[in-house]
C-alpha positions as CSV (number, residue, x, y, z in Angstrom):
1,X,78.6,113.8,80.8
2,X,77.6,112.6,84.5
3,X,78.3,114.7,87.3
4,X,78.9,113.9,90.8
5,X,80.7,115.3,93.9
6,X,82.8,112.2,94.9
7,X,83.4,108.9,92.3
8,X,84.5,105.7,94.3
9,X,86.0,103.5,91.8
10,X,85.6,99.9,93.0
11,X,83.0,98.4,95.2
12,X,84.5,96.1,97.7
13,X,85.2,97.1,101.6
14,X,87.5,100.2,101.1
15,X,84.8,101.4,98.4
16,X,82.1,100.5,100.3
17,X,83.2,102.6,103.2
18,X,84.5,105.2,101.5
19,X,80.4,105.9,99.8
20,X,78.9,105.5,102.8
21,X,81.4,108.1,104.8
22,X,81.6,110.5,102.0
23,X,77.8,110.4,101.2
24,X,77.0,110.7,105.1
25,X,78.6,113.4,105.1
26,X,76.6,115.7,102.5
27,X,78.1,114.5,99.3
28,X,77.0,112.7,96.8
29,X,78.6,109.9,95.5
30,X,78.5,107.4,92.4
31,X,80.2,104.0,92.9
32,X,81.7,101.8,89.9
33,X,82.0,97.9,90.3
34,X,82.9,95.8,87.1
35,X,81.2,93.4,89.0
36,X,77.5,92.6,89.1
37,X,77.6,93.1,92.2
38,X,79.4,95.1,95.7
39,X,81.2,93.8,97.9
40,X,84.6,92.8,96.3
41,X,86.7,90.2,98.3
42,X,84.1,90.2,101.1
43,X,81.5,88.1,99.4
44,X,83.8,85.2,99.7
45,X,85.4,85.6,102.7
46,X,83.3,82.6,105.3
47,X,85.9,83.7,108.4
48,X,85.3,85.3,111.2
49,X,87.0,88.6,111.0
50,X,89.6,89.5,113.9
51,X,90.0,93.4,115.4
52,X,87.4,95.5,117.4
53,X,83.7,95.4,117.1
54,X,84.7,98.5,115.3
55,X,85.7,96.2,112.6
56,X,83.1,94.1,112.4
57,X,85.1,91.6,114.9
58,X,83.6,87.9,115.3
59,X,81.2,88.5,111.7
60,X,81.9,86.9,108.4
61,X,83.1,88.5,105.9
62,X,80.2,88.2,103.3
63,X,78.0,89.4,106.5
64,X,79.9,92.1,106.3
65,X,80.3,92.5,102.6
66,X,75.4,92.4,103.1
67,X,75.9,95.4,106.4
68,X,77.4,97.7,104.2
69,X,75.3,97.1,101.1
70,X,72.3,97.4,103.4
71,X,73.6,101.3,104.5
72,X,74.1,102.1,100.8
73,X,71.0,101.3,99.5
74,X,69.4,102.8,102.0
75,X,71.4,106.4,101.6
76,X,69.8,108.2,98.9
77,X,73.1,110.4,98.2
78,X,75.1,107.1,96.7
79,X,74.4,105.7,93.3
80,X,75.7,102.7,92.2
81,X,76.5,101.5,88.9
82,X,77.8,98.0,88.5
83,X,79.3,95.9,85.3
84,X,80.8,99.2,85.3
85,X,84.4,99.3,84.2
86,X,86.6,102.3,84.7
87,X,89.0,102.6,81.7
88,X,90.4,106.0,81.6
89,X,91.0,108.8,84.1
90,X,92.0,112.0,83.1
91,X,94.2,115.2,83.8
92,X,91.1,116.9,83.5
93,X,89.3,114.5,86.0
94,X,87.6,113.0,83.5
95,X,86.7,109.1,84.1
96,X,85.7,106.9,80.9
97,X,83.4,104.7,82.0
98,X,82.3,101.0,80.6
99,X,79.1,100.6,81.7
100,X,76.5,98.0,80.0
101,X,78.4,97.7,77.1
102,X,78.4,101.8,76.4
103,X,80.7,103.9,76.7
104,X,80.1,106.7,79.2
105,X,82.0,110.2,80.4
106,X,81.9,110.9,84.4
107,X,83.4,114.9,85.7
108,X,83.6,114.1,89.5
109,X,85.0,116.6,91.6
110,X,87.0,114.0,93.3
111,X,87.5,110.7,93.3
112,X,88.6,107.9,95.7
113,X,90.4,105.1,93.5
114,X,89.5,101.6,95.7
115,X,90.6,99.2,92.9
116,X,91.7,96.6,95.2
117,X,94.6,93.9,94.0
118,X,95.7,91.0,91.6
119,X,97.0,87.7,92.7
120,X,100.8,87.2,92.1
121,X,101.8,84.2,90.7
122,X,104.5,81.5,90.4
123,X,106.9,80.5,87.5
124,X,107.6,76.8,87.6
125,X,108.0,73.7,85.0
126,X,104.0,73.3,83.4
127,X,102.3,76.0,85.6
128,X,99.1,76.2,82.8
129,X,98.1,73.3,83.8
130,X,94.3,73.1,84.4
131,X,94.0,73.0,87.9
132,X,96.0,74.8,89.3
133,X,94.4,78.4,90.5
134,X,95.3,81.2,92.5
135,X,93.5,81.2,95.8
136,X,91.1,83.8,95.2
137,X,89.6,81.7,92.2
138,X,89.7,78.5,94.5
139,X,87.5,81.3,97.4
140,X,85.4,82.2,94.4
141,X,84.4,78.5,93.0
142,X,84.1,77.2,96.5
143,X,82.3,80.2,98.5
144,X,80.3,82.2,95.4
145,X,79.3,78.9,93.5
146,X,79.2,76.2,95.5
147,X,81.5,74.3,93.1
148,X,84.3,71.9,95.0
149,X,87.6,72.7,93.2
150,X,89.3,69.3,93.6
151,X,89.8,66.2,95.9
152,X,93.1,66.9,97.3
153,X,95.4,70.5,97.2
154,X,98.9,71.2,97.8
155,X,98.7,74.7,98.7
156,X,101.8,77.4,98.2
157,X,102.1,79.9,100.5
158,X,101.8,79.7,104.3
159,X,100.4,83.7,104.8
160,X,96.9,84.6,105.8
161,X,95.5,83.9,102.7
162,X,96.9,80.5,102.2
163,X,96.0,79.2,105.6
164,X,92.3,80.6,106.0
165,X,91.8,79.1,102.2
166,X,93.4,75.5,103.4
167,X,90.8,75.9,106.4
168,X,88.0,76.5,103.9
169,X,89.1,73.8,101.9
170,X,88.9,71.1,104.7
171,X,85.5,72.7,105.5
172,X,84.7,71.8,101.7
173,X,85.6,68.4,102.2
174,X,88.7,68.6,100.1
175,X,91.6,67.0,101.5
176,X,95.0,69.6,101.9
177,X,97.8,67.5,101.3
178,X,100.3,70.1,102.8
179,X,101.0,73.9,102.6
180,X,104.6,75.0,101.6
181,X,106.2,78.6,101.3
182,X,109.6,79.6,100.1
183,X,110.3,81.6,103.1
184,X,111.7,79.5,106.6
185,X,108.9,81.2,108.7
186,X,105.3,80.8,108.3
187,X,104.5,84.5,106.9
188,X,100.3,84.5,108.2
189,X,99.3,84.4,112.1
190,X,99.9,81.6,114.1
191,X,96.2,80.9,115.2
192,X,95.3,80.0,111.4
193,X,98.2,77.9,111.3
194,X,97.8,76.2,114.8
195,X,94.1,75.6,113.7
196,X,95.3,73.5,110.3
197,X,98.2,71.4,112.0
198,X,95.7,70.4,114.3
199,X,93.8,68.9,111.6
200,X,96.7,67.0,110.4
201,X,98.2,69.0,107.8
202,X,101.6,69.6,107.3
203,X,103.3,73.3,106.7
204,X,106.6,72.6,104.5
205,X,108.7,76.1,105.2
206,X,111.7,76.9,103.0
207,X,110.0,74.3,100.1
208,X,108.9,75.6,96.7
209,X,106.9,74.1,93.7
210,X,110.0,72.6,91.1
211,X,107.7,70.9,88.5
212,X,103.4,70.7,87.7
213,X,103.1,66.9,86.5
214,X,99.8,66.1,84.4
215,X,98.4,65.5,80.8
216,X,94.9,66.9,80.8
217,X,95.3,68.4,84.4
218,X,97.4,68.7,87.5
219,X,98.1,65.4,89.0
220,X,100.6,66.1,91.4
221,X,103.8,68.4,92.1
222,X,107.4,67.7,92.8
223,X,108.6,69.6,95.4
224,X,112.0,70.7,96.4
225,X,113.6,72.0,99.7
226,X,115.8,75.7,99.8
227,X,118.7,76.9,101.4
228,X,119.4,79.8,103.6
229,X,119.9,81.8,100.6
230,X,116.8,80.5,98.9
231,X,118.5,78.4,96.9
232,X,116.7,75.0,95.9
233,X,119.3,72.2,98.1
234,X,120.7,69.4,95.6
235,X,118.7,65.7,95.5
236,X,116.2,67.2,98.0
237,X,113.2,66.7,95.7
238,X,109.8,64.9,96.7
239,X,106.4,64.4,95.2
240,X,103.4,65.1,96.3
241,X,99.8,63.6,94.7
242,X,96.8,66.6,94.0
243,X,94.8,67.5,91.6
244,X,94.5,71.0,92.7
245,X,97.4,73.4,93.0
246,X,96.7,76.7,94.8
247,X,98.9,79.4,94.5
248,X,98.7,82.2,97.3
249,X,101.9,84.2,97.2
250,X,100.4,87.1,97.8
251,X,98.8,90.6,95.7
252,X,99.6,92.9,93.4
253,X,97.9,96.7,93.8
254,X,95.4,97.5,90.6
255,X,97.2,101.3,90.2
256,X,97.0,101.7,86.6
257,X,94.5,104.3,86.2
258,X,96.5,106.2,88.8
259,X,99.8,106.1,86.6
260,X,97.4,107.6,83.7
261,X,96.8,110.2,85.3
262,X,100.3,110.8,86.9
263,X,100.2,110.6,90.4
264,X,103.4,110.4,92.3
265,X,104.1,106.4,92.7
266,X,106.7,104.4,94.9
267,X,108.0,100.6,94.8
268,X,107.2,99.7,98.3
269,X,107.6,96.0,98.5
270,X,106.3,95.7,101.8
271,X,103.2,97.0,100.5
272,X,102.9,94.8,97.5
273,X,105.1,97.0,94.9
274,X,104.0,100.2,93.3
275,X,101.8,102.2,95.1
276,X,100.5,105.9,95.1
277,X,101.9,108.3,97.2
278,X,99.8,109.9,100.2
279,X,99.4,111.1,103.0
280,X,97.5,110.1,106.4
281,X,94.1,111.7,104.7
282,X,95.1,109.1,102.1
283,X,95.5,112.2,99.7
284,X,97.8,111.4,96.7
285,X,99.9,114.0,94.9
286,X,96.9,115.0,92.6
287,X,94.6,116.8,95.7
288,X,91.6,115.9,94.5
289,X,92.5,112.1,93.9
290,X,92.3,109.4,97.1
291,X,93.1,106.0,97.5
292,X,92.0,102.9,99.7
293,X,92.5,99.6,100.6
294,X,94.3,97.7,98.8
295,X,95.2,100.4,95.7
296,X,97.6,102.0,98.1
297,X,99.2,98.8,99.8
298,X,98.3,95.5,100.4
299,X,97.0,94.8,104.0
300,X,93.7,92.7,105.3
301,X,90.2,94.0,104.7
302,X,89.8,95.6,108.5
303,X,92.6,98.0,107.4
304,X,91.0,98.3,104.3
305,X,87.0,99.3,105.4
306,X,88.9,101.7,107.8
307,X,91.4,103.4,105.4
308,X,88.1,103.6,103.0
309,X,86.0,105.5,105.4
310,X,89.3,108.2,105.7
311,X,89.4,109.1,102.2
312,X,85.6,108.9,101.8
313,X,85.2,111.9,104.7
314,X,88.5,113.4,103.9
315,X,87.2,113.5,99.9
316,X,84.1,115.1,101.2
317,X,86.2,117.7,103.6
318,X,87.9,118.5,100.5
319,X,84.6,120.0,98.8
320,X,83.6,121.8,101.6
321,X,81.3,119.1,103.2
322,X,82.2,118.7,106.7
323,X,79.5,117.7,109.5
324,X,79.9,118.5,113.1
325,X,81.7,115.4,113.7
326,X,83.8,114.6,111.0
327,X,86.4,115.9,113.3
328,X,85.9,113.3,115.7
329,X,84.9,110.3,113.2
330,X,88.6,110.9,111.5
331,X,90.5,110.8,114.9
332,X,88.8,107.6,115.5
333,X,89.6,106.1,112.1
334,X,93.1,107.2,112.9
335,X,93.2,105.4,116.1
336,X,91.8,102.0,114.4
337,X,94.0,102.1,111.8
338,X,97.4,102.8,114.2
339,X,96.2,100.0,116.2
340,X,95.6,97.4,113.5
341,X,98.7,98.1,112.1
342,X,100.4,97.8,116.0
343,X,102.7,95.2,117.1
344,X,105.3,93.3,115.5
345,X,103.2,91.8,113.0
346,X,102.2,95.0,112.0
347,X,105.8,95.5,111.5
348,X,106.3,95.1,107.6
349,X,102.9,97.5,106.7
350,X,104.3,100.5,109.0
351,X,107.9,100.1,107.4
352,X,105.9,100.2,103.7
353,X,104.0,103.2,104.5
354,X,106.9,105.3,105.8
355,X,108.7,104.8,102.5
356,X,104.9,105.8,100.5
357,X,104.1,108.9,102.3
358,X,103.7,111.8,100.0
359,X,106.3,114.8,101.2
């Protein structure tokens, strides 16, 4: 059996700050990745992040994704173990752990559950077509390994995610045929859009994806356009050519292990769906149990790195390790994580996490 103060189960920005906050501040701290390596949606990400210097404003995200690996390699109370897969967690707070192909048993005294998100997908006419991908697996071939994913894209969904990966695309060399989304606004901010329209691409609001044509891949998509009610409008079909559909309709929250272990969950669809309960030391009904990022509601990565370094001091307050200025450092977080959330476009996320608090 391993034995640790503080497990941090996933290794991307919310993980990542949650190890270095708890470990800074006395505790130590193992931290599981299933991948081969930290830094989670980070490594991808080739934009230049938005917010305050605080959150790494005007640096890309996989220079981000390299800062925070640097500070945990360089703390000697964080261990990391990666191609480590956390399959069971436990009343008893016991964490079954696939690690190297063995199976392994971890007692932390608690644990901050940073398992990030799934992409959501679409159901329409031959959508397992090869070719068409969600738009992380389009950030992963293009920005990880260097491998183009097509010539031309029709990309669905008009949020964030969809418009910085259009961007990337163009940067790529592949051509973006258009960007649709169901919904008769464009759901992401209007600088990403702004920035594609100037380069000639079209965003198609209140249009969804009918029917995938292709034999051996995607070859193009007929299109068709939707009411006020979201119903698709009679004999307003069109096609488009691609041979790369990308699908960014948004994520999903990875909570399974925490409905194992029977923390108090909510359907928050502002947040993504079901979600853990907490409260603003992103505690969750089992006390020694926190949650980050994108595990307790689906926001960008700033909000992320800064709900992660709340839980990582907060799950080392709970053991007794408190520094002079953890205090201080927690007011702070507070503050940057009121003011990413400020605004009307931070709207939606403060309606979600009213409904999630934990009474």
């Amino acid at each position: 059996m391993i034995k640790t103060d503080v497990a941090v189960i996933g290794g991307g920005p919310a993980g990542m700050c949650a190890a270095i906050e708890a470990a800074n501040a006395g505790a130590k701290v193992i931290v599981f990745e299933r991948n081969l390596s930290l830094g989670g949606q980070l490594v991808k990400q080739t934009h230049m992040f938005f917010g305050s210097q605080k959150q790494y404003a005007s640096k890309r995200g996989f220079d981000i994704s390299k800062i925070l690996r640097d500070q945990i390699s360089q703390n000697k109370n964080i261990t990391v173990m990666t191609n480590a897969t956390v399959i069971g967690m436990y009343e008893d707070g016991v964490l079954t752990i696939e690690h190297d192909n063995k199976y392994k048993k971890v007692l932390p005294r608690a644990t901050v559950v940073a398992t990030g998100a799934s992409e959501k997908f679409l159901p329409f006419n031959n959508n397992d077509l090869p070719g068409i991908y969600g738009a992380g697996a389009v950030q992963t071939l293009m920005n990880v390994y260097g491998v183009k994913p097509g010539d031309q894209v029709v990309m669905v969904g008009a949020g964030n995610i969809g418009l910085i990966v259009s961007y990337q695309l163009m940067q790529a060399g592949v051509k973006v045929n258009a960007v649709i989304d169901a919904a008769p606004r464009i759901g992401g901010y209007l600088v990403h859009a702004s920035k594609i329209r100037r380069m000639g691409v079209p965003i198609l609001t209140s249009t969804t994806v009918k029917t995938a044509h292709g034999t051996e891949c995607v070859e193009g998509v007929t299109l068709v356009k939707l009411d006020e009610n979201w119903k698709e409008i009679p004999d307003s079909e069109f096609y488009l050519p691609c041979d790369n559909l990308c699908i960014a309709v948004g994520l999903s929250p990875l909570t399974e292990l925490m409905w194992q272990i029977g923390i108090e969950m909510a359907y928050v669809p502002q947040l993504g769906g079901y979600v853990p309960k907490s409260n603003k030391n992103m505690q969750t009904s089992r006390p020694e149990v926190f949650v980050a990022g994108d595990a307790s509601g689906v926001e960008e990565a700033s909000s992320a790195m800064v709900e992660g370094r709340i839980a990582g001091l907060n799950a080392a307050k709970f053991l007794g390790f408190k520094t002079t200025d953890t205090d201080s450092k927690l007011a702070d977080y507070f503050e940057q994580a009121d003011s990413l959330r400020s605004g009307p476009v931070g709207e939606k996320i403060r309606a979600g996490l009213k409904l999630a608090e934990l009474d």
